[in-house]
N, C-alpha and C positions, 0 to 999 in steps of 0.2 A: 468660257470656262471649260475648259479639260478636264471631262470627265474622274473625278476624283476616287480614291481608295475609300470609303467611308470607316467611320471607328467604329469596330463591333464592341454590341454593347454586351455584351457576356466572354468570357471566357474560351477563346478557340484554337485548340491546338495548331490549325493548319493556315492561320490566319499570312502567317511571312511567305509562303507559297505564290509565286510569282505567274504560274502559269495563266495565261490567257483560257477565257472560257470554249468549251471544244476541245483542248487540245487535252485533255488532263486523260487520266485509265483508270482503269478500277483497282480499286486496293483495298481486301478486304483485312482486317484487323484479326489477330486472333480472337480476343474477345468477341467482334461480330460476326465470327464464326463461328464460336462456340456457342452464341444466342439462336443464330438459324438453325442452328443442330436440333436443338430444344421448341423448333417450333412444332405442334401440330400439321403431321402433312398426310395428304392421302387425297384418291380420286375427286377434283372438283366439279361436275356438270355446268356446262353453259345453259344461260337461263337469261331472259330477262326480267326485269324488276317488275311488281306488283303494280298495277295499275292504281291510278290517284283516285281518292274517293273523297279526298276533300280539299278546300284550299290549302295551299303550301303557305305557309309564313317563312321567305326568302331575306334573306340580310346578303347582299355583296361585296367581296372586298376585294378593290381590285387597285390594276397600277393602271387605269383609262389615262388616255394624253399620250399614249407612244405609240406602241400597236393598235392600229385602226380597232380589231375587233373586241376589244372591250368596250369603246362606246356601241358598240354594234348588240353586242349583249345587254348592255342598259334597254337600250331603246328597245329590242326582242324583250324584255322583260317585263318593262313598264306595261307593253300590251297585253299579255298573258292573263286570261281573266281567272285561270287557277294557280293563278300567284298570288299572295298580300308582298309586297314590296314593305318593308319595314326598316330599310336604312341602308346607306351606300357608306363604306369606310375605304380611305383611301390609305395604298402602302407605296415603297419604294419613292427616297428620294423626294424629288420635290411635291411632297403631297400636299401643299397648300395649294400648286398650280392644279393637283390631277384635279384638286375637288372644283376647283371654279369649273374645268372639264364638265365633269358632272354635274353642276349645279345648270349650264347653260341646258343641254340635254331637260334636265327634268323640271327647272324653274316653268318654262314655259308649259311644259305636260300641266305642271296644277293649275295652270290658267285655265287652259282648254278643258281641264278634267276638274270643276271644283269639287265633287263630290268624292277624290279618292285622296284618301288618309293620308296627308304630307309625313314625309319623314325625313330624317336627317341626312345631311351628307357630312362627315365627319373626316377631316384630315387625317389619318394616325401617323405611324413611325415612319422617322424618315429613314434611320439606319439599321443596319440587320444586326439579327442578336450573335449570329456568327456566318460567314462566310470569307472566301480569299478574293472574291471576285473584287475589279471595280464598278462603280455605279455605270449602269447600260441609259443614256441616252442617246434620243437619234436629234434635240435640238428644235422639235417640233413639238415641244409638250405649251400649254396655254394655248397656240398660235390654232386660228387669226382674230383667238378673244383679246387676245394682250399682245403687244409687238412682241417680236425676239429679243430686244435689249430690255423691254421688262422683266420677258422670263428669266432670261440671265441673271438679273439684278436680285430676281424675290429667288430662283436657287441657288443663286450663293449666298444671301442672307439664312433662308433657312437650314441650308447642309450646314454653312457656317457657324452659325450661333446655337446651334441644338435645337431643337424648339420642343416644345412639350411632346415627348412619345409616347406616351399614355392614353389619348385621347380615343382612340380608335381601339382599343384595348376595354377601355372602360365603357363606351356604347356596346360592343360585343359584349358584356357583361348585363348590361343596361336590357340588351334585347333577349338575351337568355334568359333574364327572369321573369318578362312581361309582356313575351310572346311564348304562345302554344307550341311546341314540337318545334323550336327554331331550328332549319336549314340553312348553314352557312355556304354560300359561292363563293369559292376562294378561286379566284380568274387571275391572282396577282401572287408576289410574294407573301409569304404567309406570317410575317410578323406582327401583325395586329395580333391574328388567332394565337400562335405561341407566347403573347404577350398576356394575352387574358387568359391562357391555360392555366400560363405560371403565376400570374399574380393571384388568381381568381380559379385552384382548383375545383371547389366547389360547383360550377355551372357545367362540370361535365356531362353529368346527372339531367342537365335542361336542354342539351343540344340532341334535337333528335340526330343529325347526319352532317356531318361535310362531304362538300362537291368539290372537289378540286381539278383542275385543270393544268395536269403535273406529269412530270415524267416524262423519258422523251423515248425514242425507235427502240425496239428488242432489243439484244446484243444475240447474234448470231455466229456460227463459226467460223463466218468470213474475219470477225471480228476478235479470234484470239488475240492477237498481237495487242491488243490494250490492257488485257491481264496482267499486273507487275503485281513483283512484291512490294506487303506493305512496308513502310519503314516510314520511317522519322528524321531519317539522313541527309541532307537536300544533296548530297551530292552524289545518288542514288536513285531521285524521285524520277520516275517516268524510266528509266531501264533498267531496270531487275525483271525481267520477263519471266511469269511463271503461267503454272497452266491453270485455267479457271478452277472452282470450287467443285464446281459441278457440271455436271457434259453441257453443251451447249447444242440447241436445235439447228438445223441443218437454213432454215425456210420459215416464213411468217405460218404459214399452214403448220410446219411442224413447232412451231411452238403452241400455236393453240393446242396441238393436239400434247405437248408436254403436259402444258397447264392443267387439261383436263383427266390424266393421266397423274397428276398429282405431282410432279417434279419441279423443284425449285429455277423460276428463271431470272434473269437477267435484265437490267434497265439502262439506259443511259440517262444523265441527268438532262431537265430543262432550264431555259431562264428562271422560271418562278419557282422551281425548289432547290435551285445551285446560287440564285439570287440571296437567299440565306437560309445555308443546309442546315443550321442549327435549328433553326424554327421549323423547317420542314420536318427534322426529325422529333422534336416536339410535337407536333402536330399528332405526326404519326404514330408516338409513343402514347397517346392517349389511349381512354379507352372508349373514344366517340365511333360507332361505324362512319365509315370513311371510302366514299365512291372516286376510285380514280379514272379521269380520261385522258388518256394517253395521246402522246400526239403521232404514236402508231396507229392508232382509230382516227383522227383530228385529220391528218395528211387525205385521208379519202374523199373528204370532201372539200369544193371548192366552188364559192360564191362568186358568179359573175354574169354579166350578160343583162337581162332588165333591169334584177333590183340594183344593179351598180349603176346603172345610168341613169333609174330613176333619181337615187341621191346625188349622183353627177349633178341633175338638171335642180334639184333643190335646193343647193349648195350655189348656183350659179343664178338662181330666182332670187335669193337672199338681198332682201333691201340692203339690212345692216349688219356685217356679217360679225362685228364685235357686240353687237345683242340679237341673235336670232331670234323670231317669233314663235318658230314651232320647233319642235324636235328632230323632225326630220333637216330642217335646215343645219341643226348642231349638229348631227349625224353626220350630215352630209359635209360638211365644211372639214368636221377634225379626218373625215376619208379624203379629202383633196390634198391635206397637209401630208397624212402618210406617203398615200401615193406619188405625189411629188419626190418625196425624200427615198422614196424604193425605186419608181419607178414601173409600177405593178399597176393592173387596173381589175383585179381580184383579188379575193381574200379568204384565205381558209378560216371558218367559222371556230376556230376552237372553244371560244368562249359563249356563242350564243347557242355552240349545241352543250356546252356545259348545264348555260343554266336553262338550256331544255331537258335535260337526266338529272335537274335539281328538282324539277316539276311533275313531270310526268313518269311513265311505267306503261307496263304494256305495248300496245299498241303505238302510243305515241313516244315511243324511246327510242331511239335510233340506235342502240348500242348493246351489244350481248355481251355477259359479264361472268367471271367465277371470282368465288371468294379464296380466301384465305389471310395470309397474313405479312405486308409490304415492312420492310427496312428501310430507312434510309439511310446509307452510309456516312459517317461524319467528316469523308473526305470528298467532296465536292457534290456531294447529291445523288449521285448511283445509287441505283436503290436494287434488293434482293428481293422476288416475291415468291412466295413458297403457298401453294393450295391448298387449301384442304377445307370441305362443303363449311362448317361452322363459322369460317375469319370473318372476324368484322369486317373486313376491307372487300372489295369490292375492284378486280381491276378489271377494264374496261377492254376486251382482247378482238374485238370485232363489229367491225362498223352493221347496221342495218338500215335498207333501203336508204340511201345517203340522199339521191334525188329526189324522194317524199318530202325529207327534214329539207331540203334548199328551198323543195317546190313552196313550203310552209314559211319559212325566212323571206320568201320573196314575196307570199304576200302580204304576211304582216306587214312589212313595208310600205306595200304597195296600197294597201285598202286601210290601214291603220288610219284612225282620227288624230291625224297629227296639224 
């Protein structure tokens, strides 16, 4: 099955836009530039987050079954003993396959762990409320729990025939009102969340934070040349070259030093917020604080070396590898299926140092941050971040001690009761 166009289920100007993902430019709107104007700006300080003083009540929603490291995040989390784990909802596409993903992972953990609180793993929406992109797989999703010609068969029955989108929508609602300060991990596209915004304004009020794991490299001034005007023309899109909104920093140093400096910067989109910009900017247009990690921070670190061998050899131990026994064996099998399909035998952590700045502060944060206040643009996900000390938002500008947080990844791993 050839990765298909999915039907957006809202309303989206930019939905006929053909462009492949990457190649698109920023195009600010007059109106979304008449909102940045109006935002609150001024000197941000880098700072990192308050240290944890009590357990986190974590909900994750994620697209696990493609990219290695979102099962890598599950497993990093399940261990975490200042976490409560309160529920897995699965987005993007074939999410009945991500959950069985998930369920392999964590079924076995209640085994071994009878005394910690089962919770849900919950399919949600298969299609985004608006985006141009088409659906991203690599072909590897279910596999080696279910053959390739089943995953085939249950993703084109569920893209096919719609399947209930609400599901993953309404446990995020479910866990808003019956868990303490609920932290939501948003490691996926973010249509569950934008789905129970909208259905379900009310729970705003019960969400202490979103983590997300969103955003992609600065735009710097190597990178004028992506600046066009906006328009609505297609026979126009991508060459109208104009000059950005606002100066752009020279150098990664010289953006942090904007940012803290108080001046609006520049984002390029990711998979998981260009995945569907609608929702992303939903999200964003809450008024939930909102921690972003960026994969300008993400890029600095990279997992490799023991703990990747050790799940090599656990993945390769595995009696049965379509029911693993432990966790690490599921870990380890859906990393053999990526790497296969990449050809890689490391993996930039983005999502387990996620829901490590979902958890922790202080000390155990790996990441310096300033506030202010992110935009997401409604033309493919480019997002504006503008500073200034009070924003709810949270953007993530600077990796810390990146080999403590591996050295910590590898031995959960490695000494975890899996």
């Amino acid at each position: 099955m050839e990765n298909p166009k999915l039907k957006n289920q809202m309303p989206y100007k930019y939905e006929d836009r053909t462009l492949p993902y990457r190649t698109e430019c920023y195009e600010v709107s007059p109106a979304e530039l008449k909102c940045i104007k109006k935002f609150p700006q001024g000197p941000s300080p880098l700072h990192m987050t308050p240290p944890t003083t009590k357990k986190v009540n974590i909900l994750i929603d994620t697209d696990i079954g493609t990219d290695f490291d979102d099962a890598l995040a599950l497993l990093y989390a399940l261990h975490l003993k200042d976490a409560n784990m309160v529920g897995v909802t699965t987005t993007y596409g074939p999410t009945e396959i991500r959950a069985i993903d998930a369920h392999k992972i964590c079924d076995p953990f209640f085994k071994l762990h009878p005394d910690y609180p089962k919770f849900p793993i919950v399919a949600g929406a298969s299609c985004p409320l608006g985006s141009h992109r088409k659906l991203f797989l690599y072909g590897n999703e279910g596999l080696p729990f279910i053959t390739f010609e089943e995953s085939r068969k249950m993703s084109e029955k569920q893209l096919l025939e719609s399947q209930d989108q609400w599901l993953g929508a309404d446990y995020i609602k479910y866990a808003a009102e019956h868990f303490e300060e609920l932290v939501i991990v948003s490691i996926g596209i973010p249509t569950n969340i934008a789905r129970a915004l909208t259905k379900y304004p009310e729970i705003e009020d019960k969400i202490a934070e979103i983590v997300v794991m969103g955003c992609g490299s600065e735009m710097l001034k190597s990178n004028e040349r992506f600046f066009m005007k906006q328009s609505y023309d297609p026979k126009v899109w991508g060459k109208k070259q104009c000059p950005p909104p606002f100066p752009l920093p020279t150098d990664a140093k010289e953006f942090i030093e904007y940012v803290e400096a108080g001046k609006p910067v520049f984002l390029y989109p990711n998979h998981n917020i260009s995945g569907d910009t609608l929702a992303s900017s939903i999200m964003f247009n809450s008024k939930i604080p909102i921690k972003v990690i960026t994969h300008s921070v993400t890029s600095k670190f990279w997992f490799s070396g023991e703990g990747i061998d050790y799940l090599h050899k656990a993945a390769e131990n595995t009696v049965n590898k379509k029911e693993p026994q432990r966790p690490i064996e599921a870990t380890g099998l859906l990393m053999e299926m990526w790497f296969g399909k990449r050809g890689q035998n490391g993996q930039c952590p983005h999502d387990p140092l996620t829901v490590n700045e979902a958890v922790y502060g202080g000390e155990q944060s790996h990441v310096e941050y300033v506030n202010g206040t992110l935009l997401i643009h409604e033309w493919a996900g480019f997002a504006t971040f503008v500073p200034h000390k009070e924003g709810r938002h949270l953007l993530g500008v600077k990796p810390v001690h990146p080999e403590r947080f591996l050295e910590k990844l590898k031995t959960t791993i490695m000494t975890g009761d899996w």
